[in-house]
N, C-alpha and C positions, 0 to 999 in steps of 0.2 A: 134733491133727489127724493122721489115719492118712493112708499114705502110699497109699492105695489112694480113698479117696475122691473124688466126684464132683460134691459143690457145697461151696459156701464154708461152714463151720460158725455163723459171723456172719453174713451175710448172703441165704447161700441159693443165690446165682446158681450155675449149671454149671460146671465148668472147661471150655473149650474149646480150650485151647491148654496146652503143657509150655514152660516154658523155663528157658535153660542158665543156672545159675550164674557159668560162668566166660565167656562172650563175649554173651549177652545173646540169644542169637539164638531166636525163639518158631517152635514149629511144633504139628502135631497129634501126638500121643502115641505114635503107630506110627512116625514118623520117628525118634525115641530109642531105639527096642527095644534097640538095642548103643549106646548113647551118642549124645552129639551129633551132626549127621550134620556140622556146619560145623567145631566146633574138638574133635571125639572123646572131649570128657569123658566120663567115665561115674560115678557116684556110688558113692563106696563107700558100706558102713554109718556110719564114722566121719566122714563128710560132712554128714549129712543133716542135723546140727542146723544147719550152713549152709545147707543148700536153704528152711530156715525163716525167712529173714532178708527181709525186704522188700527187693526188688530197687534198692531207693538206698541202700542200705547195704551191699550186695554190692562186692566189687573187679572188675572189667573184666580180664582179659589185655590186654596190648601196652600203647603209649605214648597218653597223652591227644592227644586233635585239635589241631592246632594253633591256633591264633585268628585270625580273618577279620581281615582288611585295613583294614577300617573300623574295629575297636575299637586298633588302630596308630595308627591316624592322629587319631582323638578322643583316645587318651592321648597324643597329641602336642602336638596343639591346643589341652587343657587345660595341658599344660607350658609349651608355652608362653607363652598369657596367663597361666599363676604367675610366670614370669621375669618377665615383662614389667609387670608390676603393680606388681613388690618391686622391679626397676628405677626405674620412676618415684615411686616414692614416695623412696627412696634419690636 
C-alpha cells in the first residue's frame, strides 16, 4: 500500500479521514500537512512501517484511563462473596 493512495487496496472504500499514530486523534488530511495538529507528530521515513500497523496494536502516548467506579465495586463484591463462601465452608 503507497502512501499516496486513496481507497483501501482490499476493500475498495475511500480513505476519508488521516489518523495519528501516536495519540489516536482522526481528522481530514489537510489538518496534518506539518503533523498532527493535537499532539505534533510528524512521521518520519523510518516510521512508516509503523503508520502500517492496525490501530490496536499501535501504542497511545500518556497513561491508560483509569477504571470506572463500578468495576471497583463489582471486584469488590465478587471478593467478597469469595471470602465469605471459603468462610463458611471453613
Amino acid at each position: 500500500m503507497g502512501r499516496d493512495e486513496r481507497a483501501c487496496p482490499v476493500c475498495g472504500r475511500f480513505f476519508s479521514a488521516v489518523r495519528c499514530p501516536r495519540c489516536g486523534y482522526s481528522g481530514p488530511a489537510g489538518k496534518f500537512a506539518a503533523g498532527c495538529p493535537v499532539c505534533g507528530y510528524s512521521m518520519s521515513p523510518d516510521d512508516a512501517s509503523d503508520a502500517l500497523e492496525p490501530a490496536s496494536r499501535t501504542r497511545r502516548a500518556g497513561p491508560a484511563a483509569p477504571l470506572p467506579a463500578w468495576v471497583w465495586l463489582l471486584a469488590l463484591g465478587l471478593l467478597a462473596a469469595a471470602v465469605a463462601a471459603l468462610w463458611s465452608i471453613l
